[in-house]
Steps between C-alpha positions, in 0.01 A plus 500: 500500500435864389234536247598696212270726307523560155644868345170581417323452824752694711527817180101495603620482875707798426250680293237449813777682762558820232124504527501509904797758535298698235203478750726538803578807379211626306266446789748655742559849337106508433504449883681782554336731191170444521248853587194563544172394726574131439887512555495393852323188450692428134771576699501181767356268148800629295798439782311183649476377157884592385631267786309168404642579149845527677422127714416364138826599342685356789298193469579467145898610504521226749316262274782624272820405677332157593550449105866672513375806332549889596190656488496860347541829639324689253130624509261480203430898404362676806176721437512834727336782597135608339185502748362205714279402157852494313660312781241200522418535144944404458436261823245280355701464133797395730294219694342441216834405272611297852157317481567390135828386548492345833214279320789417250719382727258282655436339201883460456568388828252245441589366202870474639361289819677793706213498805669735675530793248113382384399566895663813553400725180100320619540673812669790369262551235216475744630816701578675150108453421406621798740817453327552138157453684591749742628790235201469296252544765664835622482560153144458544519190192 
């Protein structure tokens, strides 16, 4: 028997991949912008860090279509452009608003008995800490 999550757990679900296609994105073009004596390094953090983003929205769209819903196509706004301290200053906000959330869907997860969606946003939200922890210390926070 399929489980069945409730219309507010999967609008959360969908919330959580406009989030990572934000970040896909985001982190990708700061990949490619980023100058300066640090950009080589920030560089390899920046694309390395885009494609776990892009492994959690797959993760999560195919959470998704387990429950019969489309996931979306459309990114949360995308911050561009600035220097590196712009970049990881936008970076951190963005793993930042996936931290709070993802912590939101645990909680609903939980309190639908969905296991499944519970586990995957724990281990999800585990890499997005370590992405936050990551930004801040090249921001020297």
């Amino acid at each position: 028997m399929v489980q069945k999550a409730s219309a507010k757990l999967t609008e959360m679900m969908n919330q959580a991949i406009a989030g990572e296609l934000q970040a896909i994105v985001q982190y990708m073009w700061h990949h490619i912008m980023v100058k300066g004596l640090s950009s080589s390094s920030l560089m390899e953090v920046f694309e390395e860090i885009s494609e776990e983003e892009m492994k959690h929205a797959e993760k999560i769209a195919e959470r998704l279509f387990y429950f019969d819903v489309n996931p979306t196509t459309k990114p949360n706004p995308i911050a561009v452009g600035g220097d590196s301290t712009q970049m990881l200053k936008a970076d951190v906000k963005a793993e930042e608003e996936a931290i709070t959330l993802y912590k939101d869907i645990i909680k609903q997860a939980a309190s639908e008995g969905d296991d499944t969606t519970r586990h995957l946003f724990e281990e999800i939200l585990a890499e997005e800490e370590r992405h936050h922890d990551t930004f801040t210390t090249l921001l020297g926070q």
